[in-house]
N, C-alpha and C positions, 0 to 999 in steps of 0.2 A: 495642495495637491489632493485631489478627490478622486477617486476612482474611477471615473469614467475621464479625469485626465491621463492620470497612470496609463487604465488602458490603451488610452490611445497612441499611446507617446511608447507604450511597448509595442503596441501595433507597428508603428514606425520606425521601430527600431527591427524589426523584423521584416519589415519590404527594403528597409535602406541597404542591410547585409546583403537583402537577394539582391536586389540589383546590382554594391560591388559586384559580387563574384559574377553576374553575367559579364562586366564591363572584362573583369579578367580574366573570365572565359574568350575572349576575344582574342585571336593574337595578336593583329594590327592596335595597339591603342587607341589611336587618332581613327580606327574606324567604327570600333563601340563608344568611344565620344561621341561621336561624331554623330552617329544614330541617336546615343540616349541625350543626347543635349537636344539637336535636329527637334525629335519626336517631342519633346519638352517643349520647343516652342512650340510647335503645333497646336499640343493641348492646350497649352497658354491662351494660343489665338484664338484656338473654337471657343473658348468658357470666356472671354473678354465680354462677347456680345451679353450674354447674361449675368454678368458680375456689375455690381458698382463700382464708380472709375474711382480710385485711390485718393483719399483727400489729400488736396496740394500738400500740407505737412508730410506726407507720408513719401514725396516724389527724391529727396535728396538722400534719403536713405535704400530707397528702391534701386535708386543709379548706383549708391557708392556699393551695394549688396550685391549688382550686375557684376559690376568692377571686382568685387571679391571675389566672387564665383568661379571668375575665368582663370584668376589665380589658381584657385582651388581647386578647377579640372586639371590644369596645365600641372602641376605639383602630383596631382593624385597621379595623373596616366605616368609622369615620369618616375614614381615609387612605386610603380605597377609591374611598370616596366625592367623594372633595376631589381627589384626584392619578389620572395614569397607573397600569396596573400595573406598568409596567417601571420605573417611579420609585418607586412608595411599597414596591414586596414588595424592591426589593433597598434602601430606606433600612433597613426594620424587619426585615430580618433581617441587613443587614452589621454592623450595632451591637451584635450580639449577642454575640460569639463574644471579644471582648479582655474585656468586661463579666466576663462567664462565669469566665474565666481571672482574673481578679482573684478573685473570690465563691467561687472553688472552694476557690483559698489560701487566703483569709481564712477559710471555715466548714469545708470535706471538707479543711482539711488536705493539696493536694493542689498541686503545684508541677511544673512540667512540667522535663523532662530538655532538655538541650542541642537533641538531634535533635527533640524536641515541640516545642516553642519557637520552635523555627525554623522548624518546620514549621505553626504558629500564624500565626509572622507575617506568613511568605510568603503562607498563604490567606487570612490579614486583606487586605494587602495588594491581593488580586487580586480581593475580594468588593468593597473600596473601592472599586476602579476599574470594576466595573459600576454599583455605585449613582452617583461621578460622574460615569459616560458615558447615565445615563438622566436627569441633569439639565443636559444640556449643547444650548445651543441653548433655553432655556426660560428664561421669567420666572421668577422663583423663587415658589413660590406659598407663604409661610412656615407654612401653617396643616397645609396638607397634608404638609412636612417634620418641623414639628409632633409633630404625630401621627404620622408613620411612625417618627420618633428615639423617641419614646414607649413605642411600639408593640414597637420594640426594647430597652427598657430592661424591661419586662412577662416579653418572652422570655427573656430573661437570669436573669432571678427565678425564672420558674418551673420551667426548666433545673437553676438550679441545688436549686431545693427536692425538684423530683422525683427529680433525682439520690440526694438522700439521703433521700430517701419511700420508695423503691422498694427501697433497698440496705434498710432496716430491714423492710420490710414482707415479706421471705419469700417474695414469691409476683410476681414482672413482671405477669405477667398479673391476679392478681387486684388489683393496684395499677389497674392501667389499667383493668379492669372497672370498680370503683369510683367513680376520676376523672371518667370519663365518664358514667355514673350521676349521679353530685352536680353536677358543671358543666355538665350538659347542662339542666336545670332550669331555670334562671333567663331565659336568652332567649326560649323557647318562652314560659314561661308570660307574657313584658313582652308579645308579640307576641298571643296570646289573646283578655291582657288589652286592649288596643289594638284589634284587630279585632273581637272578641268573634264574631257569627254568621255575619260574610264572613270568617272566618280559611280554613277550607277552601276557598271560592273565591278568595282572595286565595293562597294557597300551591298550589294545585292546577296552574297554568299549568307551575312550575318544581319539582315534585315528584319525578321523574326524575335532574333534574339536582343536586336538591340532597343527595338519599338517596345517588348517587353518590360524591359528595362528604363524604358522612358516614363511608361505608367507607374511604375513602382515607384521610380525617381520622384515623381510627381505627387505620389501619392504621400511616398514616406515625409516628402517634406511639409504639406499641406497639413497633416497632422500637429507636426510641429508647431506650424505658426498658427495654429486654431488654441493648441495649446499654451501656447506664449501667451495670447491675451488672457489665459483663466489663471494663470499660477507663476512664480516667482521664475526668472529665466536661469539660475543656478544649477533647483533642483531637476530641471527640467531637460538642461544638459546633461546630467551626469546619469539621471533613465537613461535617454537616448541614446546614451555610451553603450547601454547592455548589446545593441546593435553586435558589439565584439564576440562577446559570449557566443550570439549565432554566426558571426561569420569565423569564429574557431573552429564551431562544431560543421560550417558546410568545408569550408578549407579541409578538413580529417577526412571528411563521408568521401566529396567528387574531387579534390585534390590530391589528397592520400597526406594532408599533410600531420603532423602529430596533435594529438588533445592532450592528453595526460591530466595526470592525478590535480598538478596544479592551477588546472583551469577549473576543473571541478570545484575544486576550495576557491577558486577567482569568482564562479559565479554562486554558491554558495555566501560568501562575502558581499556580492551583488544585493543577492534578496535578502538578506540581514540591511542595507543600506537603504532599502526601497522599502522596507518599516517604517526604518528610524525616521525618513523624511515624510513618514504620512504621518507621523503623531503628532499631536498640537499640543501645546502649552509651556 
């Protein structure tokens, strides 16, 4: 983990929050999907022509990462839809990151060092205690935790597929051209289908916000996979978790929803974790 990975991969963790919260700034779900997936392909398609095509090895992982994806939207919008933000984004993405670190050993062969591990468990740790200080003071709504545990079990898979999609396929970028090319597909077209001749006036109100959205979408994950091929996919998951931290702190600022003292000490625990896993030996 070097610092121009870290960087980036906290870069990513900070477009990936913003674009949650545009997606749940939406009220329709299916219609800021619908746009940040939509505009996903898009950009996909335009960068295709100048990207290298994906080495064959890299195409079965590509598909089965589509195939996650759609999971992964479908889960997210319905934990969107059921819960807070500041409850369901840090359930589905704090479950990510121990998930991850099991899936890496077991397939990538990859097992983290003393300093990684430590530095795993501390940020597990401190991502915990944002997702239970956004369920604290609340009924428990099981449907809506549901699907956010879910939602993070999606993440975890496709983490850890694209990790090894991207290392075989030659090219980060034209990995990610692709992905979003193929998985961007499927929502647009349910949403079409479903609206059929008010789709453009039904999409046009949040148009803006959701092309927004799609950049960010795009961007946050592009990082990622640039990142995957430099550093172990473990530590690399549980940075990207910090993603939580910011969407606590936007959920408080444009939601009104609570921070508290304990997210403070969550992400304080954070950057104590994002030490531990830069030291070597």
């Amino acid at each position: 983990m070097t610092p121009l990975v870290v960087t980036a991969v906290l870069l990513a963790a900070v477009t990936h929050a913003s674009w949650n919260a545009l997606a749940h700034r939406v009220p329709d779900k299916l219609v800021g999907f619908a746009l940040i997936s939509g505009g996903g392909m898009l950009l996909g398609l335009a960068t295709v022509p100048f990207t290298a095509f994906p080495a064959a090895g890299a195409w079965p992982y590509l598909i089965a990462s589509a195939v996650i994806h759609i999971a992964y939207y479908v889960l997210l919008m319905t934990s969107f839809r059921l819960g807070d933000f500041g409850q369901a984004y840090p359930l589905a993405r704090g479950t990510a990151p121990l998930v991850v670190t099991l899936l890496a050993a077991l397939f990538a062969h990859e097992v983290p060092d003393r300093w990684a591990a430590a530095g795993i468990a501390v940020s597990c740790a401190g991502l915990t205690g944002v997702a239970v200080w956004g369920l604290r003071g609340h009924r428990p709504n099981w449907a809506a935790i549901g699907a956010a545990l879910a939602t993070g079990l999606t993440i975890a898979a496709y983490t850890v597929v694209d990790g090894l999609g991207v290392r075989a396929s030659g090219s980060s970028l034209g990995y990610i051209a692709w992905l979003m090319a193929v998985q961007g597909m499927v929502i647009p077209a349910y949403a079409l289908h479903r609206w059929r001749r008010e789709t453009v006036a039904v999409l046009r109100p949040f148009a803006a916000v959701g092309l927004l959205g799609a950049v960010l979408s795009v961007a946050a994950y592009a990082l990622v996979l640039w990142a995957q091929t430099r550093a172990e996919l473990a530590p690399i998951a549980a940075l990207r978790e910090s993603s939580i931290i910011v969407g606590a702190a936007i959920g408080a600022v444009f939601f009104k929803e609570r921070f508290g003292a304990p997210r403070v000490v969550a992400a304080a625990l954070l950057v104590v974790g994002i030490g531990l896993m830069l030291r070597t030996g």
